[in-house]
C-alpha positions in Angstrom: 71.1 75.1 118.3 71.4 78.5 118.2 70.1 81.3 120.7 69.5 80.3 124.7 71.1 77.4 125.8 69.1 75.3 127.9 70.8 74.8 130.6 69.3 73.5 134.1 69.6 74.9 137.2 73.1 73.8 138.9 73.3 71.1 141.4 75.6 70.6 144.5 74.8 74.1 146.2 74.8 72.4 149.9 78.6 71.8 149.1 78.8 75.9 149.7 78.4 75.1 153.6 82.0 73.7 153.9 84.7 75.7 153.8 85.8 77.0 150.4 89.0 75.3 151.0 87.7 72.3 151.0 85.2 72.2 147.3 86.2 70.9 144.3 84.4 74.0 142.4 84.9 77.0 140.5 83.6 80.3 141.8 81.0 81.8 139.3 82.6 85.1 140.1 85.2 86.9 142.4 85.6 90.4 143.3 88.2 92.4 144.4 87.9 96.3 145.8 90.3 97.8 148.3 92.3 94.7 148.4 89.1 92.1 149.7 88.5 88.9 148.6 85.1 87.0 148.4 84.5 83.9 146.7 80.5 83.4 145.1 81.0 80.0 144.7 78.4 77.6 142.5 79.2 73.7 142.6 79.0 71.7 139.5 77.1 68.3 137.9 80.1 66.5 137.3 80.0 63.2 135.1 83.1 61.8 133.5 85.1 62.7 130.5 85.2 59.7 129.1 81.5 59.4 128.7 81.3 63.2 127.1 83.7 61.8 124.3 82.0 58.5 123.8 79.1 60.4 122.7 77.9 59.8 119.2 78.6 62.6 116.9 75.5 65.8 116.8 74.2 67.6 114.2 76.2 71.0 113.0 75.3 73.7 115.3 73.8 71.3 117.6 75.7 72.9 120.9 74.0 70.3 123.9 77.5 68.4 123.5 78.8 71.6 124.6 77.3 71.8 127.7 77.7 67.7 128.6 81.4 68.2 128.2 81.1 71.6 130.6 79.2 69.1 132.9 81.4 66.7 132.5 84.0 69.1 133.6 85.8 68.9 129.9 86.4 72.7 129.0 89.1 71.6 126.6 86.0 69.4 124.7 83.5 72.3 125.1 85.7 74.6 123.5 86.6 72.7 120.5 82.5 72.0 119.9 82.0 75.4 119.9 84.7 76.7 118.0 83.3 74.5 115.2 80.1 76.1 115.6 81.5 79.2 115.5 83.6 78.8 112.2 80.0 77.5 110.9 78.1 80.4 111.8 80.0 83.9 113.6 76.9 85.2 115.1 75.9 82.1 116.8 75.3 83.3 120.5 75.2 80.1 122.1 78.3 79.1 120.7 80.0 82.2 122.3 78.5 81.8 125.4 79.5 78.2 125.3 83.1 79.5 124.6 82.8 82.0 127.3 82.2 79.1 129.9 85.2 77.1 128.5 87.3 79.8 129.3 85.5 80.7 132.7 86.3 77.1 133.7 89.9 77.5 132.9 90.5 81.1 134.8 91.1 83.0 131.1 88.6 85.7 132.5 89.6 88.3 129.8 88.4 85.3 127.4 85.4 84.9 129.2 84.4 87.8 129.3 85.1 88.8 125.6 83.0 86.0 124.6 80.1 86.3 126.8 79.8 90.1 125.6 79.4 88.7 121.9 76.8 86.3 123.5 75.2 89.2 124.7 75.1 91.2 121.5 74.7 88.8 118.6 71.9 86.9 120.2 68.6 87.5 121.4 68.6 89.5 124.9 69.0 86.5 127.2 69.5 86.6 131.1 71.9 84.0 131.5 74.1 85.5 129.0 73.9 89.0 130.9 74.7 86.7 134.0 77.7 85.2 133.0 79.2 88.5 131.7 78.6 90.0 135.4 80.5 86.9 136.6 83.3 87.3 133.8 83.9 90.9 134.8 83.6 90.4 138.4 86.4 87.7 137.9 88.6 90.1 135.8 88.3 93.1 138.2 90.6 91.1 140.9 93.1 91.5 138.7 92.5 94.7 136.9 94.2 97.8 138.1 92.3 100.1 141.0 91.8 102.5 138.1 89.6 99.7 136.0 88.2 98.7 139.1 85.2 100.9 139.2 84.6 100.8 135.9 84.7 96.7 135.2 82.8 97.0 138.8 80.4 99.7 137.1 79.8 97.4 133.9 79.4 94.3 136.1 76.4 95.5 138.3 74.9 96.8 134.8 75.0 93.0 133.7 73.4 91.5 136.6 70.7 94.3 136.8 70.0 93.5 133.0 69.9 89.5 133.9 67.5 90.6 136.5 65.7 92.7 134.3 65.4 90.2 131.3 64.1 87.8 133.5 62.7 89.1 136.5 62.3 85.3 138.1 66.6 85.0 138.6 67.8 84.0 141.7 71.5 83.5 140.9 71.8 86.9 139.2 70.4 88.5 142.4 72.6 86.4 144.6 75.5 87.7 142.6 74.0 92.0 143.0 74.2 91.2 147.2 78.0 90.1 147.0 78.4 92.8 145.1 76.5 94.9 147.5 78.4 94.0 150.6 81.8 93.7 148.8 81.6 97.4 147.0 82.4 100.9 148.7 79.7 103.2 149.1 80.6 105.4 146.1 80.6 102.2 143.6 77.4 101.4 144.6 77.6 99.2 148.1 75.1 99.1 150.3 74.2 97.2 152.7 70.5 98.3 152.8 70.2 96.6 149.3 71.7 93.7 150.1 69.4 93.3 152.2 66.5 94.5 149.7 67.7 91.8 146.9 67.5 89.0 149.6 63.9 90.0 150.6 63.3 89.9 146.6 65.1 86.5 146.2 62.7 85.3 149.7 59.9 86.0 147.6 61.1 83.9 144.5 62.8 81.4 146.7 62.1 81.2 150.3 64.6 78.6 151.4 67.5 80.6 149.1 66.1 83.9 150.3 66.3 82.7 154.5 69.9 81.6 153.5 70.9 84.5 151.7 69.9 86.9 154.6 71.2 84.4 157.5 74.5 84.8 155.3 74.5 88.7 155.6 73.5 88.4 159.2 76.4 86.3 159.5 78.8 88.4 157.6 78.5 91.4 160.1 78.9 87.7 163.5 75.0 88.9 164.2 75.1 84.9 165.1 71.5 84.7 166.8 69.7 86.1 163.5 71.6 84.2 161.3 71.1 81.1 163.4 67.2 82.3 163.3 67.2 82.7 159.4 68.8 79.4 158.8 66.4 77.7 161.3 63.4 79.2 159.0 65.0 77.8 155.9 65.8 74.1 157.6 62.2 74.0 157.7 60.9 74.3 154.6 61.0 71.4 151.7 64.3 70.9 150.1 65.6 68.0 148.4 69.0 68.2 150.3 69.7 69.1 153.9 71.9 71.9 153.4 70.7 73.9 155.6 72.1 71.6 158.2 75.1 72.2 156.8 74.9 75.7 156.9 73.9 75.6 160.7 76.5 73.1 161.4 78.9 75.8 159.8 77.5 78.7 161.7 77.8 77.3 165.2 81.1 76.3 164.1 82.1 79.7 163.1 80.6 81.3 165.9 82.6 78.6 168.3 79.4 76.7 169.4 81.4 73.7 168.9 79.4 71.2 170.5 76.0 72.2 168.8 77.9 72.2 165.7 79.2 69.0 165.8 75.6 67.9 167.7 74.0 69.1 164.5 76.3 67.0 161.6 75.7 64.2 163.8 71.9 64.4 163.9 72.7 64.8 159.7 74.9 62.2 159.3 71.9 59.8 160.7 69.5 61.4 159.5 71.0 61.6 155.7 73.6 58.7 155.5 74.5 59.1 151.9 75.5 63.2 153.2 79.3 61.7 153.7 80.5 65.4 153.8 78.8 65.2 157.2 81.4 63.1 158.5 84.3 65.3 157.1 82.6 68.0 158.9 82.5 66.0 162.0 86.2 65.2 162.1 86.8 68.9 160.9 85.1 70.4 164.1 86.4 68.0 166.6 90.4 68.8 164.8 88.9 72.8 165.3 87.7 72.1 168.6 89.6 69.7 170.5 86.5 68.0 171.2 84.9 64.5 170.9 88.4 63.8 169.2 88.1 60.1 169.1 84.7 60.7 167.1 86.7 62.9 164.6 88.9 60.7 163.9 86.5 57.8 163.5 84.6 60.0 161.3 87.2 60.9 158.6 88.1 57.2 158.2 84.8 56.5 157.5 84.5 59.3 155.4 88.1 58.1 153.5 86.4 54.7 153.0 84.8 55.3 150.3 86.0 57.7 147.2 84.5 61.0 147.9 82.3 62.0 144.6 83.5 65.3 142.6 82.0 68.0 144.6 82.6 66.0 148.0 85.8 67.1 150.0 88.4 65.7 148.3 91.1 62.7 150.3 93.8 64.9 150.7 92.0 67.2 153.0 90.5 64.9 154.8 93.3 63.2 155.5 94.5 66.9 156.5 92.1 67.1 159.3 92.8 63.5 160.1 96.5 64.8 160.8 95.3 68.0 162.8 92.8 65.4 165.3 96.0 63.0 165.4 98.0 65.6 166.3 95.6 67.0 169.3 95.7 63.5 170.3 99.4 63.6 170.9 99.5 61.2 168.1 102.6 62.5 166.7 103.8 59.9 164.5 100.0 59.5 162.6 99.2 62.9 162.5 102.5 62.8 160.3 101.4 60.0 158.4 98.2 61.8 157.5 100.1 64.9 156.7 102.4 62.9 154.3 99.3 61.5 152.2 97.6 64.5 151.7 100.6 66.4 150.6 101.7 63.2 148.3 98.2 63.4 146.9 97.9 67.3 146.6 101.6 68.3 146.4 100.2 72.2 146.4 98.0 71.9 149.7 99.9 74.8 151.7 98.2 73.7 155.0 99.1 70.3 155.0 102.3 71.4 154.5 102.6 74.0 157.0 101.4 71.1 159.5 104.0 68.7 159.4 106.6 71.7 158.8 105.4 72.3 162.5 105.4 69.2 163.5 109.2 68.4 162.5 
């Protein structure tokens, strides 16, 4: 298989609506300018390992194993199925681009990038090659110097706007323009009036992304009544899951409507009782909140249960915010507890260990 990949659209978006700290994903991009941080995250189809290897062996240049093992979050698989293809044939896009996600997986953003560039010039002109080199270089530009800065940001925006222009139906490659858009200064390009533009063109594509997108800029700048009104038009149009109601939950969260935050993953968790990361967000907002604290804490151990699927929050946050609602329960002793696990299960979770440093 040589050329495009065919690669589906990516599953788990709704996961977005939680807070970054809590999703087991990798951002498709990050950019830095003037020392600010924003995270473009994209979930992932997750399957297991195991079943990647177990598959029986393809055809030389026959790159769908590839992409199963990227699925299957297995870079170190993808990589080696690629390389072969490579050695077989050194023009073969696919297996660049292939390469180029292996390495994106693994935060080697130099890599990625090199490889997705090849991707882009050996094979056919293909927007999702063009799309993964913006993300590459928007990735590499947090760490590049202030004096590569504008010109990896520069190069980036010149990727995106090719994606776009290679395939003028794109979504994710427009998504990707607005961070940019709202991240860059003025005289690298930002601007909010086109942020705004490419969310109107995304609404016309996509309605439900396009609402979200510009409830997210409305949000960005705490106009919390438009947002809430963009998000509202998006809960009501077909989707297959409720993110939205995520997203609102989130919102009135942020905002510090805490009870029509927790009202709304409530009515979700009903409503959609296989959404378990409603329940983490229940315990999360009543930990934030103070509120409804007995609920909270009812609601993480229901949540902790069962084992949270790949791009669900993971145990040892949950049993994080099970701490914090112990602890505003004067529970002392279990708040500890629950700080304990989650730092035995994540050794590296700062904020669990912050908590019982605190606590001590």
């Amino acid at each position: 298989m040589s050329g495009q990949p065919q690669v589906s659209a990516p599953a788990g978006r709704h996961l977005r609506l939680l807070p970054r700290e809590h999703i087991r994903t990798v951002p498709r991009w990050r950019f830095v300018v003037r020392g600010v941080v924003t995270w473009f995250a994209l979930g992932a189809v997750l399957a297991t390992a195991a079943a990647v290897l177990a598959m029986p062996a393809l055809a030389q240049g026959d790159l769908s194993a590839a992409e199963a093992a990227i699925r299957a979050g297995n870079s170190r698989a993808a990589r080696q199925i690629a390389e072969a293809a490579l050695k077989a044939s050194p023009d073969d896009a696919a297996a660049h681009y292939w390469l180029g996600r292996a390495a994106f997986a693994e935060s080697r953003w130099g890599e990625a990038t090199g490889h997705f560039e090849n991707a882009t010039r050996t094979g056919p002109r293909t927007s999702l090659y063009f799309e993964w080199f913006g993300n590459a270089l928007g990735n590499e530009a947090r760490a590049a110097s202030k004096l590569r800065q504008p010109f990896l940001a520069k190069r980036m925006k010149a990727a995106w706007e090719t994606a776009i222009q290679l395939d003028p139906q794109t979504v994710e490659a427009r998504a990707s323009l607005i961070q940019f858009y709202v991240q860059a200064p003025g005289f690298m390009g930002g601007s909010k009036e086109k942020a705004f533009a490419t969310a109107e063109e995304i609404k016309r594509l996509n309605p439900l992304r396009g609402w979200e997108e510009i409830g997210k800029l409305h949000e960005r700048d705490k106009r919390w009544n438009e947002a809430e009104q963009a998000y509202l038009a998006a809960a009501a149009l077909p989707a297959e899951r409720p993110f939205m109601q995520f997203r609102l939950g989130l919102l009135y969260a942020t905002s510090g409507q805490y009870e029509r935050s927790l009202d709304t993953y409530e009515a979700l968790a009903k409503a959609h009782p296989d959404e378990r990361a409603a329940l983490f967000a229940i315990g999360r907002v009543a930990g934030l909140s103070g509120l409804r604290l007995e609920r909270g804490a009812e609601a993480l151990q229901l949540y902790l249960s069962q084992t949270p699927k790949a791009t669900e929050p993971t145990v040892a946050n949950a049993q994080f915010r099970l701490g914090i609602v112990r602890e505003r329960q004067g529970r002392r002793d279990d708040a500890r507890a629950a700080y304990q696990t989650a730092l035995g299960l994540d050794p590296k979770h700062k904020d669990a260990s912050a908590a019982l440093k605190k606590l001590s």
